[in-house]
BAGUSE-436154 format. One line per 8 residues: number of its first residue (from 0); for each residue x, y, z of N, C-alpha, C, O. Coordinates in steps of 0.02 Angstrom, whole numbers, plus 50000, padded with zeros to 5 digits. Example, Ala and Ser with C-alpha at 12.3 -4.5 7.8 and 13.67 -1.06 7.14 Angstrom:
residues 2
0 = 50660 49716 50390 50615 49775 50390 50660 49835 50390 50712 49834 50423  50642 49888 50354 50684 49947 50357 50645 50002 50394 50670 50057 50402
END
This chain:
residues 248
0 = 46352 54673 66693 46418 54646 66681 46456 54691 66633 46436 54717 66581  46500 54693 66654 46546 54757 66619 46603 54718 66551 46651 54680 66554  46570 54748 66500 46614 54695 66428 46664 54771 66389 46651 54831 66388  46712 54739 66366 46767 54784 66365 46770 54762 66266 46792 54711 66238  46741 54819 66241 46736 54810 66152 46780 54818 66131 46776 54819 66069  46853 54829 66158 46889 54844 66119 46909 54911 66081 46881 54961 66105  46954 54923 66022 46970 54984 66023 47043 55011 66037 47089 54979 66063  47044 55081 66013 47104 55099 66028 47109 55164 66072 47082 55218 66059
8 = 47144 55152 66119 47132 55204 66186 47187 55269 66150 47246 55263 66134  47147 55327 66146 47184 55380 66128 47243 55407 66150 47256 55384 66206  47282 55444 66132 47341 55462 66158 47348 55534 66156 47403 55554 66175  47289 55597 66132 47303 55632 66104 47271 55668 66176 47233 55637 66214  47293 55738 66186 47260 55777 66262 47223 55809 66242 47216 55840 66189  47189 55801 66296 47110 55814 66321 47107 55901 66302 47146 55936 66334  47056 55938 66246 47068 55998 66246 46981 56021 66256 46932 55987 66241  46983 56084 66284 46937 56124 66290 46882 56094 66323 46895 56090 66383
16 = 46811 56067 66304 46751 56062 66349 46777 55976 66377 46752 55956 66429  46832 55925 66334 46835 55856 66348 46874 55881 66423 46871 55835 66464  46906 55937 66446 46934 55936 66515 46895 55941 66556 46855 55988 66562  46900 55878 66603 46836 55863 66657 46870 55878 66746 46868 55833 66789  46896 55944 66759 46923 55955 66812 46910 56006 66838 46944 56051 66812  46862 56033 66896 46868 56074 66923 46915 56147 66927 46885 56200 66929  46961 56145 66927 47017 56175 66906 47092 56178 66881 47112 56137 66923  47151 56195 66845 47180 56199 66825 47228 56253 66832 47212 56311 66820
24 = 47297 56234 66855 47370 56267 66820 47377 56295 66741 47393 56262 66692  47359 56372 66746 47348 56380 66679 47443 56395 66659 47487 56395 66702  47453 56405 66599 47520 56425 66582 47493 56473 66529 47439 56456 66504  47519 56527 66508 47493 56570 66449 47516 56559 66376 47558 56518 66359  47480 56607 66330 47508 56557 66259 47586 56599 66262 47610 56583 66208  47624 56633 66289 47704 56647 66298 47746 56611 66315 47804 56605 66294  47702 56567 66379 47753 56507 66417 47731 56547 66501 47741 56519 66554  47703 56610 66495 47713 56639 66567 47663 56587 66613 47628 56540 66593
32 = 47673 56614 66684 47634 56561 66723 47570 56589 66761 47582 56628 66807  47507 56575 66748 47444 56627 66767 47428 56597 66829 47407 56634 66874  47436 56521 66842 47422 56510 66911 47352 56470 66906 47314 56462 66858  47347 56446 66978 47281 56386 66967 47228 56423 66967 47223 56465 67012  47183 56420 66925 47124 56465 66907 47067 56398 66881 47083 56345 66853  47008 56418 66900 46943 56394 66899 46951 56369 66809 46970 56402 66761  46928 56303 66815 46917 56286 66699 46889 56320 66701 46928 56366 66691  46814 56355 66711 46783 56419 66667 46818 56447 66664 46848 56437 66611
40 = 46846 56501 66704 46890 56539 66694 46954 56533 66631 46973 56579 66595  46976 56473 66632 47030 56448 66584 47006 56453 66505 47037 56472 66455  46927 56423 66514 46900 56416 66452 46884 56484 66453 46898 56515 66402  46868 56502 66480 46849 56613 66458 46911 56635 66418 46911 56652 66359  46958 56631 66455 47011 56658 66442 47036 56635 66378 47063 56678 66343  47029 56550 66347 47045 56534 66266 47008 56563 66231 47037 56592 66185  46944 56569 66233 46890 56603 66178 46930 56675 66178 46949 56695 66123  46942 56711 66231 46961 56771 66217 47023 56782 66184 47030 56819 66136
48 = 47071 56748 66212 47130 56761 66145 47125 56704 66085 47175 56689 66053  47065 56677 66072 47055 56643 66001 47094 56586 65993 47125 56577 65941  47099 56530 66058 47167 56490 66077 47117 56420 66113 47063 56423 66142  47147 56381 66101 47150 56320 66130 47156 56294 66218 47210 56297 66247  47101 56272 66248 47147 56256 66305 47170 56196 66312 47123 56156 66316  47225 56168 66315 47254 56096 66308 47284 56070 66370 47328 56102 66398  47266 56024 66389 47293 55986 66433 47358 55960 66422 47361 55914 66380  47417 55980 66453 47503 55966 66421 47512 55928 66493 47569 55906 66491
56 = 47489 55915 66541 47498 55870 66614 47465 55837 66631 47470 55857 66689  47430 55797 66635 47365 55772 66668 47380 55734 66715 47338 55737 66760  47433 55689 66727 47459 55668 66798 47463 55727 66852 47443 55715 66909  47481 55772 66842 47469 55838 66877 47428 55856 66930 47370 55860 66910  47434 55872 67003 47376 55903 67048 47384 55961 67057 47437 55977 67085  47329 56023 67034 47287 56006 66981 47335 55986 66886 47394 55978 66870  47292 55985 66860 47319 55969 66796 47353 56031 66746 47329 56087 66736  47395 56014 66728 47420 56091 66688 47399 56092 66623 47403 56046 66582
64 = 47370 56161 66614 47332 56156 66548 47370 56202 66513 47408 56231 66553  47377 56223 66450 47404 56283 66416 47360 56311 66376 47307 56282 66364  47377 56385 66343 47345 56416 66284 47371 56418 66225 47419 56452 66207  47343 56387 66198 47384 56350 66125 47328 56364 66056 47267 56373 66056  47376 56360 66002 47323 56349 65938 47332 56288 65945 47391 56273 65952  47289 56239 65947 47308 56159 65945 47333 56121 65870 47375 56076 65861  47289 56158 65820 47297 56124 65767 47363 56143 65737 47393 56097 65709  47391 56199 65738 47472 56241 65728 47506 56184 65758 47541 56146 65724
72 = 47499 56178 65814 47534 56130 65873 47540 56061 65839 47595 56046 65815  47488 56015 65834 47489 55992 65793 47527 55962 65736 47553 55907 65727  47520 56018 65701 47561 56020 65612 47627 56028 65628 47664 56012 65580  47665 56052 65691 47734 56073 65702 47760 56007 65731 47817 55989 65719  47715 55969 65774 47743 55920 65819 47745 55866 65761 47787 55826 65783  47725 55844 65703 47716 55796 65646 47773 55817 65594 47813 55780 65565  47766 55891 65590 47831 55898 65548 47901 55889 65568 47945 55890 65525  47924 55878 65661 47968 55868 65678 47988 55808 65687 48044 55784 65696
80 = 47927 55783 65684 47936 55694 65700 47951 55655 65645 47983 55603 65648  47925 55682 65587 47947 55677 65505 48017 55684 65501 48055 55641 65480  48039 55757 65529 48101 55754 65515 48160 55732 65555 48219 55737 65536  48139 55708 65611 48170 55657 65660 48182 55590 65617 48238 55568 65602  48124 55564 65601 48123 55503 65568 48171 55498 65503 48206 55448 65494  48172 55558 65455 48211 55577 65395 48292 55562 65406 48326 55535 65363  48318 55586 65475 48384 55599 65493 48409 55556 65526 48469 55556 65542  48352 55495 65549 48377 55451 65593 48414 55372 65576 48386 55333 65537
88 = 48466 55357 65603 48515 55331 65572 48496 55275 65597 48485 55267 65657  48491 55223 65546 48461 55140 65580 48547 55084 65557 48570 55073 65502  48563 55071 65602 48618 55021 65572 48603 54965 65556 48579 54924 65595  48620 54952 65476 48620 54891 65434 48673 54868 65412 48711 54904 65380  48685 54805 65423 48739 54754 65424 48716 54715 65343 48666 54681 65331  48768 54732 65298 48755 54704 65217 48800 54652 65232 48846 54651 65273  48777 54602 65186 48841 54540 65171 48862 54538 65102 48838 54568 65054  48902 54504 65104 48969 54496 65044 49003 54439 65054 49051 54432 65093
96 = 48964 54376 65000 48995 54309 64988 49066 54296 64960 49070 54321 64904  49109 54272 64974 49176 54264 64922 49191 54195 64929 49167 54154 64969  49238 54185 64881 49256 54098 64881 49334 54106 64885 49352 54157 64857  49385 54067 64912 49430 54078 64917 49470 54087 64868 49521 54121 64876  49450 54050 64792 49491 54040 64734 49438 54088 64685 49407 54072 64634  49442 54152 64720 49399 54179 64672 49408 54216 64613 49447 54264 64621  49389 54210 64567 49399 54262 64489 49440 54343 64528 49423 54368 64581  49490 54367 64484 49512 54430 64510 49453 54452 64479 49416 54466 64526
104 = 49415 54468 64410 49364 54508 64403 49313 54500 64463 49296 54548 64498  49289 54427 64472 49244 54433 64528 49248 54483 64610 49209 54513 64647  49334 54466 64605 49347 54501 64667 49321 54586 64643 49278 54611 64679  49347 54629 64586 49344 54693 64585 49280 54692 64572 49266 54751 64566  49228 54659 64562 49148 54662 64567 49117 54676 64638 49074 54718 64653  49144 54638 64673 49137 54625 64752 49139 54657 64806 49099 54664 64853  49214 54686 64790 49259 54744 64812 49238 54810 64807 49248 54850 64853  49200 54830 64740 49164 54885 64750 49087 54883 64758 49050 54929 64741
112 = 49068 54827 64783 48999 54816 64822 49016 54841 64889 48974 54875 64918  49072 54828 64916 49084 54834 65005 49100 54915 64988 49063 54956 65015  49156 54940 64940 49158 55008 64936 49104 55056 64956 49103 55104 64994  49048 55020 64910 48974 55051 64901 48929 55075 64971 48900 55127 64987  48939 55015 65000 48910 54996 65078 48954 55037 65112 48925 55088 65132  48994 55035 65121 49064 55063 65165 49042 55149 65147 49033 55192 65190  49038 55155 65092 49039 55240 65073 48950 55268 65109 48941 55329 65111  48896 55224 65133 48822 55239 65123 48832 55237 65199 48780 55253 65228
120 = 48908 55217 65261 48894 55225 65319 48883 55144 65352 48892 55132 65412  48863 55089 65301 48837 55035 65331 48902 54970 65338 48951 54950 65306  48868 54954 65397 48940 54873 65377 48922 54828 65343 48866 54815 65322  48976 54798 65334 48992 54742 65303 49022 54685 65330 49076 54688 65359  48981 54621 65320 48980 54554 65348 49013 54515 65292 48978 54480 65257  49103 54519 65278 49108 54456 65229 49122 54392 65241 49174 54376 65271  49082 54350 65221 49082 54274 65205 49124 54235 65163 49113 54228 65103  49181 54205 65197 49215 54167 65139 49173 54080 65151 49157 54046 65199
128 = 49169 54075 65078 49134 53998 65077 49173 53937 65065 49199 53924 65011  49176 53896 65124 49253 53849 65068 49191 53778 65065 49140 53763 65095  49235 53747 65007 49189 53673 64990 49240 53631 64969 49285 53645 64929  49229 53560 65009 49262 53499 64999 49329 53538 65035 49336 53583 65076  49375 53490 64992 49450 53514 65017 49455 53587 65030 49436 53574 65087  49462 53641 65031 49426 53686 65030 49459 53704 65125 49513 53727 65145  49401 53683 65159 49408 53664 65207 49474 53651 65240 49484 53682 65292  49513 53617 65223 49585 53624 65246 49632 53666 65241 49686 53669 65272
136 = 49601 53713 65184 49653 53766 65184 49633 53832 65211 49638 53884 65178  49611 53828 65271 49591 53914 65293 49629 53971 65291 49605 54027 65301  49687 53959 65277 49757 54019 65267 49710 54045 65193 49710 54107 65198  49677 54030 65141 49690 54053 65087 49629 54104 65097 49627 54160 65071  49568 54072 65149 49527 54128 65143 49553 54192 65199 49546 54252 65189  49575 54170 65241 49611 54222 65298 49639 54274 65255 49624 54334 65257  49692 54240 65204 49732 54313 65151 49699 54352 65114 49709 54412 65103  49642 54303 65087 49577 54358 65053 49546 54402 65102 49534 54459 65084
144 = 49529 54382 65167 49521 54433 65197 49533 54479 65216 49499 54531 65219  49590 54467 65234 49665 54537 65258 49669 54557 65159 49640 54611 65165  49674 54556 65132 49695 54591 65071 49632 54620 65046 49637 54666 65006  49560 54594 65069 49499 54657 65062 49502 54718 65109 49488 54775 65090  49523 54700 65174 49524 54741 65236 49569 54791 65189 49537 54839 65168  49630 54787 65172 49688 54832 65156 49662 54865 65109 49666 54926 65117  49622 54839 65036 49589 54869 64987 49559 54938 64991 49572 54989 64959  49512 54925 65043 49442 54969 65070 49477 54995 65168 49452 54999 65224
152 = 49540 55006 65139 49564 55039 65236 49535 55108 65245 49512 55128 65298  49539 55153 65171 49522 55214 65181 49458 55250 65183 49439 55308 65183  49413 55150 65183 49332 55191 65212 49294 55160 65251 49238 55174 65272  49335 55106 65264 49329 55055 65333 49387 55024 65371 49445 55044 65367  49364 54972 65411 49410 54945 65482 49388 54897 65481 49330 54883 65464  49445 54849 65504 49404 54777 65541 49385 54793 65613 49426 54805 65657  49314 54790 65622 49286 54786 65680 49279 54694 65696 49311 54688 65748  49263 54649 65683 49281 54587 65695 49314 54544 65668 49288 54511 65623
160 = 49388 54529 65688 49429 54501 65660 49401 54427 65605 49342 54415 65593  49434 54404 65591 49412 54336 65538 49412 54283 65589 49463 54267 65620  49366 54262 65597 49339 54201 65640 49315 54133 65597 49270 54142 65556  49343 54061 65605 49297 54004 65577 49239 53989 65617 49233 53964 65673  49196 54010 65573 49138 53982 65557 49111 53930 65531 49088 53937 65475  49101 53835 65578 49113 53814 65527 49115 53792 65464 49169 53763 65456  49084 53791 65415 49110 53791 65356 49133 53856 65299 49151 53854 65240  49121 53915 65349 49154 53979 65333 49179 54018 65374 49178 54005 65434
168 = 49206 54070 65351 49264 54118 65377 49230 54174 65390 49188 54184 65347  49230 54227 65445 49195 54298 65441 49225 54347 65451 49277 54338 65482  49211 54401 65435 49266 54455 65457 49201 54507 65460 49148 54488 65435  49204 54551 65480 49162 54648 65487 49195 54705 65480 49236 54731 65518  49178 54720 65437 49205 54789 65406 49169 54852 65425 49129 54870 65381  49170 54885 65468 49146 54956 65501 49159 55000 65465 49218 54998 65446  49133 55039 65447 49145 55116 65409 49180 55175 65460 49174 55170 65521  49216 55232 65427 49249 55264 65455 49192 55342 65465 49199 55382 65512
176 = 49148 55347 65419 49108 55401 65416 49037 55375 65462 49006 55324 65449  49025 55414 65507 48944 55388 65534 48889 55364 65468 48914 55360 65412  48843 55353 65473 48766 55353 65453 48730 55403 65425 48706 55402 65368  48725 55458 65477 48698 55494 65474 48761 55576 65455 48742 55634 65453  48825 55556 65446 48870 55598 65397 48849 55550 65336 48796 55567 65311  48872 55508 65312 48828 55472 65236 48805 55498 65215 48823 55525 65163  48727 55509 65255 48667 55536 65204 48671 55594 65198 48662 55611 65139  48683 55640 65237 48711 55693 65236 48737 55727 65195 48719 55784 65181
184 = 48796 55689 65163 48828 55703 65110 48796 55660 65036 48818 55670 64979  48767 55634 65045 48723 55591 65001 48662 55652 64981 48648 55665 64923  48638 55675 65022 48596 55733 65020 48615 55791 64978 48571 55813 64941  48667 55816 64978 48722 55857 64968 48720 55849 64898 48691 55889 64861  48754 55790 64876 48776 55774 64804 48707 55770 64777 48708 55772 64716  48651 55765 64800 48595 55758 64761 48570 55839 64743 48542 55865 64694  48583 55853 64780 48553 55929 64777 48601 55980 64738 48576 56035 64723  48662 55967 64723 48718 55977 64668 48696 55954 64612 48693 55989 64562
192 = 48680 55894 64613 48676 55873 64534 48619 55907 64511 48622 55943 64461  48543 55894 64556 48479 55920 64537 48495 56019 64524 48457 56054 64490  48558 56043 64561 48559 56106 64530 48587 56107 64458 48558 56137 64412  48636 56077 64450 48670 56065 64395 48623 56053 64332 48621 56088 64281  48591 56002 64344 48533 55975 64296 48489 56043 64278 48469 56043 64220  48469 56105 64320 48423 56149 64333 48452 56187 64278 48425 56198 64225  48539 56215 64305 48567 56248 64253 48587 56232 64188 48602 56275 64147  48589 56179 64178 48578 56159 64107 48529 56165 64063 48538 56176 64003
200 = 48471 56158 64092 48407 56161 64080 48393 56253 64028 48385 56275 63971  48396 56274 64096 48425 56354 64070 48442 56381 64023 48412 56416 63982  48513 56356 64029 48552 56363 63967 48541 56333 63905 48573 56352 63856  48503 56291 63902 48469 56256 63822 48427 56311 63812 48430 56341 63758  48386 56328 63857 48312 56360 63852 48326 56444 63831 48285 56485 63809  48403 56452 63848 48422 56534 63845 48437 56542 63781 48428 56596 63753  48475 56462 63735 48483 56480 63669 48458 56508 63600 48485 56539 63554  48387 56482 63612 48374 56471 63551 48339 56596 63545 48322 56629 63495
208 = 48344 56618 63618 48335 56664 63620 48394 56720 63599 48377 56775 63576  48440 56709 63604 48494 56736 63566 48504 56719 63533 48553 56749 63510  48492 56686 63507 48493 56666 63420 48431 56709 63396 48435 56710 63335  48399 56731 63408 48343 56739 63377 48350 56819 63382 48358 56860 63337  48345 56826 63429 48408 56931 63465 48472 56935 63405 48479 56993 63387  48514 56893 63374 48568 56909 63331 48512 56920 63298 48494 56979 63299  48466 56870 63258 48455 56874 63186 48406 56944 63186 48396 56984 63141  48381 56940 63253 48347 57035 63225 48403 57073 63218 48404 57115 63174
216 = 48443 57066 63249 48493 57130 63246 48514 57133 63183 48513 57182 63146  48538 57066 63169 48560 57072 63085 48521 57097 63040 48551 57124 62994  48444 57097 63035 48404 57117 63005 48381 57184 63015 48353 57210 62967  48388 57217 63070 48412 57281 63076 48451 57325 63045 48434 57378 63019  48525 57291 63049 48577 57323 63028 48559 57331 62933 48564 57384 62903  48535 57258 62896 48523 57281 62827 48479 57310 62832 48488 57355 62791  48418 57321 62864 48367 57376 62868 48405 57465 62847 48393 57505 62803  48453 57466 62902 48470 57510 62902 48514 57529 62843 48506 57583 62814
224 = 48571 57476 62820 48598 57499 62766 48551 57505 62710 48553 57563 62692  48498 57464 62665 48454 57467 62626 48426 57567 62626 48432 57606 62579  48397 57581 62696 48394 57646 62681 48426 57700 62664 48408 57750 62633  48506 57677 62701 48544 57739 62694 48579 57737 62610 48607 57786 62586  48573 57677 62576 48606 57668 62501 48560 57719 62473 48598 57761 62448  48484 57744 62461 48460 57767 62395 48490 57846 62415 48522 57881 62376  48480 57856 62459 48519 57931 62505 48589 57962 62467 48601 58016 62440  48626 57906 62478 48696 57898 62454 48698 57924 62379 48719 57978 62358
232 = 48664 57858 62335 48674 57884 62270 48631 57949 62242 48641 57969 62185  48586 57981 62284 48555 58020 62265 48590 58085 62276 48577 58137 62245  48634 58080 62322 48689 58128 62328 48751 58125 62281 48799 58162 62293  48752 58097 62247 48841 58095 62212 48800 58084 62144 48840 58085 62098  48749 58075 62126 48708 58100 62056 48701 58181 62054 48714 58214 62003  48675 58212 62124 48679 58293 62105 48776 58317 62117 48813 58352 62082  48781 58302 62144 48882 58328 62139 48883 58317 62075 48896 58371 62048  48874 58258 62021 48905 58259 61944 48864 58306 61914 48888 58350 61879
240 = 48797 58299 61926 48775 58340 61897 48775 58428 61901 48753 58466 61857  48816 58455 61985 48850 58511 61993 48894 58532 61959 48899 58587 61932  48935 58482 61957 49014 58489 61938 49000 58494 61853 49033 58538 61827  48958 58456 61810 48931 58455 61738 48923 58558 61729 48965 58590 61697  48864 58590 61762 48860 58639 61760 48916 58682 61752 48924 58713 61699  48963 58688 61807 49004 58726 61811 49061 58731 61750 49089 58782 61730  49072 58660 61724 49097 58641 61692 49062 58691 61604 49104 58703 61560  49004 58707 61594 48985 58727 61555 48975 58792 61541 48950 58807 61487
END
């Protein structure tokens, strides 16, 4: 009776002695095309250029194999998928509660929450909340809405107009820059500042070295005058004492 243990069925191709096929579509490690040739043959041919034979077809009649470093292969196909994953833009919808009679401070608190969102590429879902009477007056959250829309025009749009909801109001605010321009430039400014930060760094570290280059120099320079003074007076002691002679 045939029992099935479970497990995880591989995904990764079949390389070198695991290829169980008579023969094979070889491709060369250039890309050129060698033609269907015997697996010994295929496997002769990897040992000799120090290469991999990999199965890149296996639905294939026969199967197409290549000459590959596998593990290179490998490390390149993970680092692209890394950086696929790094660049890839997932859309997230933030929300933003308001009340119709709300604090102006609260509003400029609020206001640059959606800024924030709006500038990172992502939308914005705002919620007006009404309570009790509240409720009867939907004009007041409608104007809060249109007067956030107008606020934030120059980094979003209304993508869904203000709709009742009932016991709230909604509106969607779309950004004007993609996702993946965002980070982009989010990337950008980080790598500015982290230079900035670098050259500062520098420049503390360059000081205390010219400071230290003046004070030899200065100590030089009296070096040098200290010697040339006994010189000096030892010369204008024999002139008086010339001029004494002659004088006599």
């Amino acid at each position: 009776m045939w029992c099935y243990r479970g497990g995880s069925i591989s995904t990764e191709p079949r390389i070198n002695d695991r290829i169980r096929v008579p023969e094979v579509r070889l491709v060369g490690p250039s890309g050129e095309q060698v033609g269907i040739v015997p697996l010994a043959k295929a496997l002769e041919l990897a040992q000799e250029y120090d290469l991999d034979l990999v199965e890149v077809a296996a639905s294939a009649r026969p199967p197409v194999c290549k000459l590959m470093d596998y593990g290179k292969f490998k490390y390149e196909s993970a680092m692209k998928a890394r950086e696929a994953r790094k660049n890839q833009a997932h859309t997230v919808i933030k929300e933003m509660k308001l009340r119709p009679k709300i604090d102006p401070h609260d509003y400029d608190t609020k206001k640059g929450h959606v800024v924030r969102f709006l500038k990172q590429g992502d939308k914005v879902k705002i919620t007006i909340m009404f309570r009790g009477r509240e409720q009867s007056r939907p004009e007041l959250g409608f104007r809060l809405l249109q007067r956030l829309a107008a606020d934030v025009e120059d980094l979003g749009f209304i993508e869904s107009n203000p709709k009742q909801d009932g016991r709230n109001m909604i509106m969607v605010l779309g950004p004007h820059k993609k996702k993946t321009e965002a980070m982009a430039e989010a990337r950008e400014a980080q790598a500015a500042r982290k230079a900035e930060r670098q050259g500062v760094a520098l420049t503390d570290d360059e000081a205390p070295f010219e400071d230290a280059a003046a004070e030899v120099e200065e100590t030089e320079f009296a070096e040098a005058d200290a010697d040339e003074a006994p010189a000096d007076e030892a010369s204008a002691d024999e002139a008086n004492a010339d001029e004494a002679n002659t004088q006599a």
